[in-house]
C-alpha positions in Angstrom: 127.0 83.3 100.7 123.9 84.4 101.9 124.9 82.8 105.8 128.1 84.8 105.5 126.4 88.1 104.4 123.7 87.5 107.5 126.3 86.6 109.8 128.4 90.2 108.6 124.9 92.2 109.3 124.6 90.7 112.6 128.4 91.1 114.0 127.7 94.9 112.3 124.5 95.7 114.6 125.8 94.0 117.5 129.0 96.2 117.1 126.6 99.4 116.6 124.7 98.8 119.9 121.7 96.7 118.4 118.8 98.0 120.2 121.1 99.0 123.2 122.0 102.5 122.2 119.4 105.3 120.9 121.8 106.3 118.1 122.1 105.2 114.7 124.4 103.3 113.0 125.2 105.2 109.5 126.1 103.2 106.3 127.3 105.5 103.3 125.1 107.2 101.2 125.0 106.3 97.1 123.8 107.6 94.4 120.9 105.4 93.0 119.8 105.2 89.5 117.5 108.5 89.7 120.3 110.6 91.1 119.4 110.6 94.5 120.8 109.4 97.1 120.2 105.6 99.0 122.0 104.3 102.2 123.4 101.0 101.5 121.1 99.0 103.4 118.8 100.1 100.6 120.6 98.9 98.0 119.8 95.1 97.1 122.9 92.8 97.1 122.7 90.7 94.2 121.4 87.7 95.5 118.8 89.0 97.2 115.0 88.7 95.6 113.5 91.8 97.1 114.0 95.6 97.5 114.9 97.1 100.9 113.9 100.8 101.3 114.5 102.8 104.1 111.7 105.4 105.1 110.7 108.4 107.3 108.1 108.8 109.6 106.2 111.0 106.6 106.9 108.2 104.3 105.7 105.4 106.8 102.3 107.4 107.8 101.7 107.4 103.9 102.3 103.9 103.3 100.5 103.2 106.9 97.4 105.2 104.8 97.5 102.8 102.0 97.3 99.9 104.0 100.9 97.9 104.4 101.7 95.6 107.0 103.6 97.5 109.6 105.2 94.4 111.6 107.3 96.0 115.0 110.0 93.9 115.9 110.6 94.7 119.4 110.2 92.7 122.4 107.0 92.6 124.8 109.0 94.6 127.2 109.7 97.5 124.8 106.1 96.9 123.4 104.9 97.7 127.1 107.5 100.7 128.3 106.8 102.8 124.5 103.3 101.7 122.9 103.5 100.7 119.3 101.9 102.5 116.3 98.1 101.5 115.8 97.7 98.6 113.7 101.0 97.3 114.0 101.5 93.1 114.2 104.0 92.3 116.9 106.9 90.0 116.6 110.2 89.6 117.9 112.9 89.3 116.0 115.8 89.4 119.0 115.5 87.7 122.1 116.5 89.9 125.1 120.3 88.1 124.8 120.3 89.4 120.9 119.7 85.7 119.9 117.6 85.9 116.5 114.3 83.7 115.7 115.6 82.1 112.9 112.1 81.3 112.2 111.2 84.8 111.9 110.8 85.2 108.2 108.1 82.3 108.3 106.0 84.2 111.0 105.9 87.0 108.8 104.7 84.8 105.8 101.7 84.5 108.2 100.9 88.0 108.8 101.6 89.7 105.0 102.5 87.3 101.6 105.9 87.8 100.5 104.7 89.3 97.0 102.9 92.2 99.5 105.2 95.4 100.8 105.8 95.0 104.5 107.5 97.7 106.6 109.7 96.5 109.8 110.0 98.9 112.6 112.1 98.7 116.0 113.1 100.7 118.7 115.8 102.9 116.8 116.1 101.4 113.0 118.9 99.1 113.9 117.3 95.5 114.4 115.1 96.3 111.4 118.2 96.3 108.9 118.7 92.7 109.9 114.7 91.8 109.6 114.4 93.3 106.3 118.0 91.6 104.8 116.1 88.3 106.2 112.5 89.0 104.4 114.4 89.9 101.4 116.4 86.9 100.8 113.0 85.2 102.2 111.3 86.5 98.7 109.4 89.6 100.1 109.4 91.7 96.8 109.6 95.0 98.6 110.3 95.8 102.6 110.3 98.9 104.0 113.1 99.2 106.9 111.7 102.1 109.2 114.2 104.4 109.9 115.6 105.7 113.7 112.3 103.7 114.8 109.4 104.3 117.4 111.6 106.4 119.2 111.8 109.1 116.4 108.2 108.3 115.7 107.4 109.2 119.4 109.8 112.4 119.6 107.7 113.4 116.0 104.7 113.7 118.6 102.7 110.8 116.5 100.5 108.8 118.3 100.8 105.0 120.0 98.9 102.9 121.6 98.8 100.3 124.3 99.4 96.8 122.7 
């Protein structure tokens, strides 16, 4: 089950320009239990262990303030052309063919404990739906999936560095 849900995400990026494109792949919008509104990718399938949550920039900079584990999942290349957001921990989820590190989940074990929020940030917010499906079915209690990516962060004017 949870190889054929993985393997539907990844035919679903890779259709939706994964990283090659600077628009955004929309799921539909839901009501959640409070009345608001969630995108699917938020919403937890049933086997999963953990929460996804998509956020904003505002809503990242907050949790940023609190302390999370902001991991960008980018390759060196796009690490070196953009800058990443201070603090960040860098690791590559997609090779430059779109092959995934199947051992990706276990890197991030290193970096934050899985009963610890972590947020996941990419280029535009597509890779990072994929990444945070894999932590959540890896046992991370809560993930944050960062939403339209660095480049919204950077056209928001908010600072990067030089990794």
């Amino acid at each position: 089950m949870k190889s054929t849900l993985l393997l539907t995400m990844l035919l679903t990026v890779s259709l939706a320009g994964c990283g090659g494109s600077n628009t955004e792949a929309s799921a539909p919008s839901m009501p959640n239990a409070t009345g608001s509104t969630a995108n699917a990718a938020t919403m937890a399938a049933p086997n999963n262990i953990g929460k996804i949550e998509d956020i904003n920039n505002a809503q990242l900079q907050t949790l940023l303030d609190q302390g999370i584990t902001l991991v960008d999942i980018r390759r060196p290349d796009e690490w070196q052309q953009t800058g990443i957001i201070n603090g960040s921990k860098l690791l590559t989820l997609f090779d430059a063919k779109g092959n995934i590190d199947p051992t990706f989940p276990s890197k991030i074990a290193q970096l934050a404990p899985t009963n610890k929020p972590v947020a996941i940030i990419c280029r535009t917010g597509n890779r990072t739906q994929i990444g945070a499906q894999m932590l959540s079915q890896a046992g991370y209690s809560q993930v944050y999936n960062v939403q339209r990516g660095i480049a919204s962060w950077m056209a928001e004017k908010r600072p990067v560095v030089q990794p």
